[in-house]
C-alpha positions as CSV (number, residue, x, y, z in Angstrom):
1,X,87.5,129.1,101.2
2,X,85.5,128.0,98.0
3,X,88.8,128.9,95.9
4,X,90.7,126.2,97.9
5,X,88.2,123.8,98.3
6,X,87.6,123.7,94.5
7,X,91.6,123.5,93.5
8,X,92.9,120.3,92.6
9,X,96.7,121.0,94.4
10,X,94.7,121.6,97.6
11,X,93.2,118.5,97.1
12,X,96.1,116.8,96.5
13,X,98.4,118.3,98.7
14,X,96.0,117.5,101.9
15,X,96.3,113.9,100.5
16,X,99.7,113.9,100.3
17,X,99.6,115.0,104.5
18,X,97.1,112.4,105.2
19,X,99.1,109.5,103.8
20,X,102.5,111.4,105.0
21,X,100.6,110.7,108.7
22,X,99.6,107.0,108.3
23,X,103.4,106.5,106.5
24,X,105.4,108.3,109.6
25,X,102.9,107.3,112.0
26,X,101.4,103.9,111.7
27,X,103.8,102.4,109.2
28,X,103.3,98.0,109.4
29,X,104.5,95.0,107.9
30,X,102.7,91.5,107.1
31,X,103.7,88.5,106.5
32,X,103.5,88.8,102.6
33,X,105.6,92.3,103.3
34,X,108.8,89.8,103.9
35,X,107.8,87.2,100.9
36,X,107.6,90.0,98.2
37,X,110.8,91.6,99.5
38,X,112.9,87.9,99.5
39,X,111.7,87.9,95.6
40,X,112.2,91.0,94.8
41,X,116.1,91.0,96.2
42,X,116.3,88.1,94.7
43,X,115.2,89.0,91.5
44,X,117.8,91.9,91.6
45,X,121.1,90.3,93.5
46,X,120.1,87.0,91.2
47,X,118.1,87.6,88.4
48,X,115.7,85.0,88.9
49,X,112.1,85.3,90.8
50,X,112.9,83.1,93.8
51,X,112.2,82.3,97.4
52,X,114.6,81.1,99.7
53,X,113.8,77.4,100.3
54,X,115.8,75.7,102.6
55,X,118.4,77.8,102.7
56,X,118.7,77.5,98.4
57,X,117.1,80.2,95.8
58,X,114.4,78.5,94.6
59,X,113.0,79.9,91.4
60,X,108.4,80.2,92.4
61,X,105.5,81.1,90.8
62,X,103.7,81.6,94.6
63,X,103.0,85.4,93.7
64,X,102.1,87.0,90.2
65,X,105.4,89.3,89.4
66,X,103.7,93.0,89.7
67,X,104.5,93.9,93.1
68,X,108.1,92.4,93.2
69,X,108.7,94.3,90.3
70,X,107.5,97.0,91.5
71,X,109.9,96.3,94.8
72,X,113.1,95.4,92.7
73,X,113.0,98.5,90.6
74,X,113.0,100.5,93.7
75,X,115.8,98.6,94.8
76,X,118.0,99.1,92.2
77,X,117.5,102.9,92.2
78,X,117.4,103.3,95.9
79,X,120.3,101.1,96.3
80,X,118.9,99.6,99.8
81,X,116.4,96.3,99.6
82,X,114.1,94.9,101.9
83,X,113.7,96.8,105.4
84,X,116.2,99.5,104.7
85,X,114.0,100.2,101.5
86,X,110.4,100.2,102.7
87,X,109.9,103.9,103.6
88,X,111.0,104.7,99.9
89,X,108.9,102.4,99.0
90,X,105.9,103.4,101.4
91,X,106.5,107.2,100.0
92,X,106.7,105.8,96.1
93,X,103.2,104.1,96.9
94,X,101.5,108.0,98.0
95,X,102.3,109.0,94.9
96,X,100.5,106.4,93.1
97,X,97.9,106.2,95.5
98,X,97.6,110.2,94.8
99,X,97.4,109.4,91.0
100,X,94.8,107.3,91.5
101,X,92.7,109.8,93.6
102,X,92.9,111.3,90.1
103,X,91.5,108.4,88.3
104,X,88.7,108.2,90.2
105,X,87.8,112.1,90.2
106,X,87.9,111.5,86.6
107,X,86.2,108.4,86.4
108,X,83.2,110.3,88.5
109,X,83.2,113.3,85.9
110,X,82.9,110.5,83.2
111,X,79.6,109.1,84.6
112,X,78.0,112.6,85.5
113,X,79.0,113.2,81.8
114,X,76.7,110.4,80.5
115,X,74.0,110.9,82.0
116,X,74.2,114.9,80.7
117,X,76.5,115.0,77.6
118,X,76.5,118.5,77.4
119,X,77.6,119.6,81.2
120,X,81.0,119.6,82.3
121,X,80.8,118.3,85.9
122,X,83.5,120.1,87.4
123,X,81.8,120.1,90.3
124,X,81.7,116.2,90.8
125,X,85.6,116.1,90.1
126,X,86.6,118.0,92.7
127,X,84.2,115.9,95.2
128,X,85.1,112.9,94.0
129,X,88.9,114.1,94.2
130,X,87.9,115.3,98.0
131,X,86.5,112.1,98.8
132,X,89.4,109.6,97.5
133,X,92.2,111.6,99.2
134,X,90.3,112.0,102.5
135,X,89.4,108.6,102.7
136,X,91.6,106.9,105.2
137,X,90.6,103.0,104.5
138,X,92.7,103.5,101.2
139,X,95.0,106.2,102.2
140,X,96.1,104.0,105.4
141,X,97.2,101.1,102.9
142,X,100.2,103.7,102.1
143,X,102.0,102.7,104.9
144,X,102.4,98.8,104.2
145,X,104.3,97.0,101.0
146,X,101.3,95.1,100.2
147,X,99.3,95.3,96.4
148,X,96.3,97.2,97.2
149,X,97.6,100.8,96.3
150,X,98.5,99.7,92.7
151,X,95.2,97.1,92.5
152,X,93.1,100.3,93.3
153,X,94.6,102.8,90.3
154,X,94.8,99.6,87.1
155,X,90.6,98.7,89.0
156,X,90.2,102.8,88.9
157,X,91.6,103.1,85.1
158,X,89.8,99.8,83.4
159,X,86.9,101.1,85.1
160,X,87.0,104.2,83.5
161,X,87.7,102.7,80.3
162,X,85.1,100.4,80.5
163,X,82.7,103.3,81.4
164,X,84.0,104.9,78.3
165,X,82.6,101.3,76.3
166,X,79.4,101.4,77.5
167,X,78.9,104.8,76.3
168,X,80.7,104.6,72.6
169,X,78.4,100.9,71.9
170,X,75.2,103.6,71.5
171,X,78.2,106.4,70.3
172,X,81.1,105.0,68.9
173,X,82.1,108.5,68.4
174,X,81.6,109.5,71.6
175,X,84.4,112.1,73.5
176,X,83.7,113.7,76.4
177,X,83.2,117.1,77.2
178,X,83.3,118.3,73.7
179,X,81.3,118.9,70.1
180,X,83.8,117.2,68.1
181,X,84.1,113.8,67.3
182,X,87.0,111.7,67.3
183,X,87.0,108.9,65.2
184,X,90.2,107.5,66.3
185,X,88.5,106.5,69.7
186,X,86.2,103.7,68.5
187,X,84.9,100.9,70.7
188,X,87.6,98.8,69.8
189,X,90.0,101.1,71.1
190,X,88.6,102.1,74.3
191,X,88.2,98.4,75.0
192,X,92.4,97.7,74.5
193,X,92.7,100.3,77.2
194,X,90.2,98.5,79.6
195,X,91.8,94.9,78.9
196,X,95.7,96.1,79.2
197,X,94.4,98.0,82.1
198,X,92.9,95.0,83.7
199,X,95.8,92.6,82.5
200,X,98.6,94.7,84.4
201,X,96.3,94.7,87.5
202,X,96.5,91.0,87.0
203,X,100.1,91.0,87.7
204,X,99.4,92.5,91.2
205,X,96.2,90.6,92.2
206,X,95.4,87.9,90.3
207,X,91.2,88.0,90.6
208,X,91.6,91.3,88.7
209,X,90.0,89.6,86.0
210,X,86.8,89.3,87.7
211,X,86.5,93.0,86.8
212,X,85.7,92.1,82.8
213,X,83.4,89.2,83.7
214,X,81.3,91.8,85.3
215,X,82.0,94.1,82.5
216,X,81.0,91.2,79.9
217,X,77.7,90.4,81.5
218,X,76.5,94.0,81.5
219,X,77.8,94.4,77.7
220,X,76.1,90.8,76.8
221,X,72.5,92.1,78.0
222,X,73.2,95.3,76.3
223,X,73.9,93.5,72.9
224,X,71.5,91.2,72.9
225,X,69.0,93.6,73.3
226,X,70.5,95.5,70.4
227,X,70.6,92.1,68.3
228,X,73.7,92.8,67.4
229,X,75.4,89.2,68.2
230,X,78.7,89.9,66.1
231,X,79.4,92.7,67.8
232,X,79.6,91.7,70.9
233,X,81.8,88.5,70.0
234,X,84.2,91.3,69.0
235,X,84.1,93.4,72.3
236,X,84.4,90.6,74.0
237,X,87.4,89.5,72.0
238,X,88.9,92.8,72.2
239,X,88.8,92.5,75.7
240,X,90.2,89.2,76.3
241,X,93.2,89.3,73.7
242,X,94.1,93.0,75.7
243,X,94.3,91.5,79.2
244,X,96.1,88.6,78.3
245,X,98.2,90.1,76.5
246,X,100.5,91.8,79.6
247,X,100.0,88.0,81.4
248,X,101.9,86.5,78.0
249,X,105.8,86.7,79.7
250,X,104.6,85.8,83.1
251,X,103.3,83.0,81.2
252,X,106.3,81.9,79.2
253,X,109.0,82.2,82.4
254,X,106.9,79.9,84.5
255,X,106.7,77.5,81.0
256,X,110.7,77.8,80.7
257,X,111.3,78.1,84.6
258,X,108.9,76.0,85.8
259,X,107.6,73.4,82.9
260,X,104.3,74.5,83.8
261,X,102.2,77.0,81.6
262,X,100.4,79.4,84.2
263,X,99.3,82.9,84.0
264,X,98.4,83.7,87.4
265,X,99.6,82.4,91.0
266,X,98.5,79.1,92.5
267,X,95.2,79.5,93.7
268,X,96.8,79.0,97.4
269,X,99.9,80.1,97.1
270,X,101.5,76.9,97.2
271,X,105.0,75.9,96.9
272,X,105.3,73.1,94.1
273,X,105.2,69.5,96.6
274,X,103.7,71.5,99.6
275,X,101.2,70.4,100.8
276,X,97.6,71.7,100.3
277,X,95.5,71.7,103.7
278,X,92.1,71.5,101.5
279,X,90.4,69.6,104.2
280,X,91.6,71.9,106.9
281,X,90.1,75.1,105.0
282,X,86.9,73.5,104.2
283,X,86.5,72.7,107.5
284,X,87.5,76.1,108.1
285,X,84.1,77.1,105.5
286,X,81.7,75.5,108.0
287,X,82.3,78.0,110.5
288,X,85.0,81.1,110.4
289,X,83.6,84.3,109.1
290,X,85.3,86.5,111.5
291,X,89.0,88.1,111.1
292,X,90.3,87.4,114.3
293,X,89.3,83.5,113.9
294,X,92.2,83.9,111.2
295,X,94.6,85.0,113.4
296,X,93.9,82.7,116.3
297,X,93.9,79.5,113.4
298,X,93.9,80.1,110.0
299,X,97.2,81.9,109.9
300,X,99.0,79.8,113.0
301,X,99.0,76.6,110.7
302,X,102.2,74.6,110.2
303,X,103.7,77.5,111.9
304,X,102.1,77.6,115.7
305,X,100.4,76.2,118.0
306,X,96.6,76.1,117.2
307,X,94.9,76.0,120.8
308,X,91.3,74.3,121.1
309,X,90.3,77.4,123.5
310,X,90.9,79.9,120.4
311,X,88.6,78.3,118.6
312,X,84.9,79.6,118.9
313,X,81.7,77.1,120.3
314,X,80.1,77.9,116.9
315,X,82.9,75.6,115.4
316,X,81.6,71.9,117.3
317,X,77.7,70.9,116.7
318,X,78.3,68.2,119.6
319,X,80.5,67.9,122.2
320,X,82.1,64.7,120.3
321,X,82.9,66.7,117.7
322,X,84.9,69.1,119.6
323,X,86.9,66.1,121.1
324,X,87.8,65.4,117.7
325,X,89.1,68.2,117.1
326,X,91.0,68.2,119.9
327,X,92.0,65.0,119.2
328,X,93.6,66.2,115.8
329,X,95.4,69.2,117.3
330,X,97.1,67.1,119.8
331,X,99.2,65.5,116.8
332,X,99.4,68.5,114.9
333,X,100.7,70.6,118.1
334,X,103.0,67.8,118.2
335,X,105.4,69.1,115.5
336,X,103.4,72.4,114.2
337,X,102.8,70.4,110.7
338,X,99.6,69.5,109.4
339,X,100.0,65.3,108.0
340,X,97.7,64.2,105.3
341,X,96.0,61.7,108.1
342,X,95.1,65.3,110.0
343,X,94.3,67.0,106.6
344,X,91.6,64.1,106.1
345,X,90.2,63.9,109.7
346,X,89.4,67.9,109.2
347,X,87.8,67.1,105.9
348,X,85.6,64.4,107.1
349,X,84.3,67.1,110.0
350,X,83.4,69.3,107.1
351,X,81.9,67.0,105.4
352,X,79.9,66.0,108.0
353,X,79.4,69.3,109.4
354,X,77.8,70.2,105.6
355,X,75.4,67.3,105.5
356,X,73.8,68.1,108.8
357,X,73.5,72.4,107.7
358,X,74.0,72.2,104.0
359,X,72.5,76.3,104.0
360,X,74.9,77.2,107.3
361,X,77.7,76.6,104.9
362,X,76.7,77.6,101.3
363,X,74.2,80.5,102.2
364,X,74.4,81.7,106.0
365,X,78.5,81.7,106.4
366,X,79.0,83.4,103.3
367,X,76.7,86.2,104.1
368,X,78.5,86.6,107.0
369,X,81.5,86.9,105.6
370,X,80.1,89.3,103.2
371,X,79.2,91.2,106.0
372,X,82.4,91.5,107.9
373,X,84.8,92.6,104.3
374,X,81.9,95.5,104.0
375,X,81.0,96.5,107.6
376,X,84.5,96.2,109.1
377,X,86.0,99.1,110.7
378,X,88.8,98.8,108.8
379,X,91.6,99.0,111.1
380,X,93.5,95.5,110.9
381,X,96.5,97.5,109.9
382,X,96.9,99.9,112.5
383,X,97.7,99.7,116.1
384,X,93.9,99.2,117.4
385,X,92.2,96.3,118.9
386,X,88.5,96.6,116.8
387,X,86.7,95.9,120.0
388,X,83.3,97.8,121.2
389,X,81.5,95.9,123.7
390,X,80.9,95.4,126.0
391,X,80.7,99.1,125.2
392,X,81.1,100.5,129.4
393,X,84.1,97.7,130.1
394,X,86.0,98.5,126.8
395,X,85.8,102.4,127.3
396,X,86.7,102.2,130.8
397,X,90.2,100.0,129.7
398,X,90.8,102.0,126.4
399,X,88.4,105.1,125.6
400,X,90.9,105.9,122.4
401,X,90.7,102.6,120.9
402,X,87.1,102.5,121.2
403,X,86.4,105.8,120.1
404,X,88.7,105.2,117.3
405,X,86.9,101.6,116.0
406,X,84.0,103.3,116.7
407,X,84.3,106.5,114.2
408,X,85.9,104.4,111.7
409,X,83.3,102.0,111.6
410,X,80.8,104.6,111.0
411,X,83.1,106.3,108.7
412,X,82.8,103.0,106.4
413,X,79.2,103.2,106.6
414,X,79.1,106.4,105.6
415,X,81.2,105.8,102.5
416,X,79.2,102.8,101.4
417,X,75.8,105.2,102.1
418,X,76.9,107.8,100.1
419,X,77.7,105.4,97.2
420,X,74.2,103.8,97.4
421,X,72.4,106.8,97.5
422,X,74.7,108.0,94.5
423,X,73.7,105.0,92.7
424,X,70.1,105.5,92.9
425,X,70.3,109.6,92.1
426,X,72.4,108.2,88.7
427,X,70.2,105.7,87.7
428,X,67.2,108.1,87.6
429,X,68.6,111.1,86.3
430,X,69.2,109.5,82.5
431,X,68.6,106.1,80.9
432,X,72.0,106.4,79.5
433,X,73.3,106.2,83.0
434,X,72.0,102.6,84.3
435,X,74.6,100.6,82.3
436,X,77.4,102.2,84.3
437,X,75.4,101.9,87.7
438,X,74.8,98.2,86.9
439,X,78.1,97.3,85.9
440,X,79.5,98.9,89.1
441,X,76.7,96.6,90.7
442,X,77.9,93.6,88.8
443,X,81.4,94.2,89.4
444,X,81.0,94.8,93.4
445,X,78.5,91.7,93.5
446,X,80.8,88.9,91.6
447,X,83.4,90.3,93.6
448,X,82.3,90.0,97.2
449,X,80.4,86.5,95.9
450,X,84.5,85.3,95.3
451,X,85.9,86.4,98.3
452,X,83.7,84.8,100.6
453,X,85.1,81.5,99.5
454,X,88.7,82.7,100.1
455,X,90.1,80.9,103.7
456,X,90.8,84.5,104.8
457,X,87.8,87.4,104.7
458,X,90.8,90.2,105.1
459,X,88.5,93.1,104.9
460,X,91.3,95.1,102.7
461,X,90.2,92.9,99.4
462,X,87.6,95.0,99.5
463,X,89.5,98.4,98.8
464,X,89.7,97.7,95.3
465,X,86.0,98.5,95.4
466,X,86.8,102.1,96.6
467,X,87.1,103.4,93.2
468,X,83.8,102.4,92.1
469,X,82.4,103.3,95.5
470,X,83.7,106.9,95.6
471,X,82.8,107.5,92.1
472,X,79.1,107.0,92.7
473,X,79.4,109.0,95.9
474,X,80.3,112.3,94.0
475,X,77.7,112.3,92.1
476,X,75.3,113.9,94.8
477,X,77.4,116.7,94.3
478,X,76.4,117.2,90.5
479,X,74.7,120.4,89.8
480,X,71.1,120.8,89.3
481,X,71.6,121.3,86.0
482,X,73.8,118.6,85.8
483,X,71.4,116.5,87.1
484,X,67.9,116.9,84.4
């Protein structure tokens, strides 16, 4: 039992049948699903990265090219697009999802190499390997065409290049798990792998980026501890030059295409003359926090009918407000599209909303929406309803779908324990070891701070956090001698 526990093909191969399961089981679509399908064929039948707009190819810039690509080369080898073509693609995205269960084991041997250069952590591969391919938050996100799977394997590989940085700044000749040095492998060079890392992430989710801001504040306090002012300017160069470099043709075909240089997608995926419902989403701000308030309104504009009921008594201080509301929904129900009359009349309700509970909005709702991407149950793709109470009625009508919710709520909380406690047992077992633990901090802080200004708290922009989360997990498996 030990002999299969501590092989790498077991690992794998038990990941490969717990992504097989959500792929052949719980396989789902999205909305996005059909948007990066229509550019993809279109990309391929056309040759030109393009919605269908009234009925006309119409070249866009609403999503950053990765994923289509990803899509349209698929296509072309597979022969079938769209529909016909997602469980090639759904099996193509296991096998990078496996890879990246890779990354990460070796991303967690990294740090448990830090903080004792002389061990070889075997041990805290293999859990770490254990951990990613077990872990059914990512391994469920298989089964849709959406970004996350390639998002979490370019997060997983600049992390453990930028892991690799922190350690060659005291080292520069640093190389793990071996005498020898390698003077080849310089700062310099392990940060162009952490930047191009981070740049082709870019291309699938555009806040990648956020990842080396993290990274840069962790390096700058380092540095200018050191005094060592020039040296830093160069890191940080290094950096930058490396992730905007894979961003440079993206760049150019929206200049050509487009007349407009942009490097990344409009920040609300926007057609160009559509209009943006700003008002609408800040009104949105002063209340939402919860998932299902985005399926009830957020994701029914200019597409549904948004009913007054759905909307919860935390959204209307006073009953006059509510009648405005209702007011404004009776002309948008009209013709299911939001005017810039109605678009006002919801931003003067947030404004005024704001100026009576300045901290409800800046402070209390965006906790809460921290709160609900961490401590979700994770299970907004699959076929089960997230409710638990009132806990006798929702047992008596489904026991399954409670006892499901249930598990995988405490399932997350596990994971996110497990990390923490990781955390801690790293930071004291070597000084050399709390540069990674706070830039894993840094990162999962600035992250979670952005989100909770996004209209939409989806819970699954969280996964690219996984890495970094599983990584410090393993390392309560490091040996006791590992561990001095």
């Amino acid at each position: 039992m030990k002999r299969i526990f501590s092989s790498t093909f077991a690992a794998i191969a038990v990941g490969f049948c717990l992504r097989l399961f959500f792929v052949l089981k719980f396989p789902t679509t999205s909305g996005d699903v059909v948007l990066y399908e229509q550019i993809a064929t279109n990309w391929l039948k056309y040759g030109a990265y393009a919605m269908n707009v009234g009925g006309v190819v119409t070249p866009v810039d609403i999503r950053v090219p990765g994923y289509p690509a990803f899509l349209a080369i698929l296509y072309a080898l597979t022969g079938r697009t769209g529909e016909a073509a997602r469980l090639t693609v759904m099996l193509a995205q296991v096998a990078v999802d496996l890879i990246t269960c890779l990354v990460i084991a070796s991303l967690a041997a990294t740090l448990a190499s830090i903080a004792n250069a002389n061990s070889r952590p075997s041990r805290v591969f293999t859990a770490a390997l254990w951990l990613s391919v077990l872990c059914p938050f990512t391994a469920n996100y298989t089964a849709i065409p959406l970004t996350e799977v390639w998002a979490m394997l370019f997060t997983a590989g600049a992390l453990y290049y930028l892991v690799l940085l922190l350690k060659r700044i005291d080292e520069p000749l640093f190389r793990l798990n071996s005498p020898n040095a390698d003077p080849r492998r310089s700062v310099e060079y392990t940060a162009i792998g952490a930047g191009i890392l981070a740049g082709m992430g870019t291309l699938f989710r555009p806040e990648t980026p956020l990842l080396l801001i993290a990274a840069a504040l962790v390096y700058f306090w380092i540095f200018l501890r050191r005094k060592e002012t020039l040296r830093c300017l160069r890191v940080f160069a290094v950096l930058a030059a490396s992730c905007f470099l894979p961003l440079v043709p993206w760049g150019i075909r929206n200049l050509v295409t487009l007349n407009e240089l942009r490097f990344l997608a409009p920040r609300y995926s926007n057609l160009p003359g559509e209009l943006v419902p700003r008002g609408f989403m800040n009104w949105e701000k002063t209340w939402l926090f919860r998932m299902s308030d985005c399926y009830r309104v957020t994701w029914k504009l200019d597409d549904d009918v948004i009913n007054l009921e759905d909307i919860p008594a935390r959204a209307f201080d006073t009953p006059e407000e509510k009648q405005r509301v209702a007011d404004v929904l009776e002309q948008y129900n009209d013709d299911f599209t939001l005017t810039l009359e109605e678009d006002a009349a919801f931003a003067q309700l947030a404004r005024e909303r704001t100026a009576r509970h300045p901290l409800r909005t800046y402070l209390l709702l965006p906790a809460a929406r921290a709160l609900t991407l961490w401590f979700s149950p994770r299970i907004e793709r699959l076929p089960y309803s997230g409710h638990v109470f009132p806990l006798a009625q929702t047992w008596e009508d489904d026991p399954v779908d409670q006892f499901v919710t249930i598990t995988l709520f405490l399932l997350n909380v596990l994971f996110l324990s497990l990390a923490l406690w990781g955390a801690l047992r790293l930071w004291r077992r070597h000084p050399s070891a709390r540069p990674p633990v706070l830039l894993f901090a840094a990162f999962i802080a600035l992250r979670t701070a952005f989100l909770t200004t996004v209209e939409a708290p989806e819970p699954r922009y969280m996964l690219v956090c996984f890495p970094a989360l599983i990584a410090l997990a393993a390392q309560l498996f490091a040996r006791p001698s590992e561990s001095r």
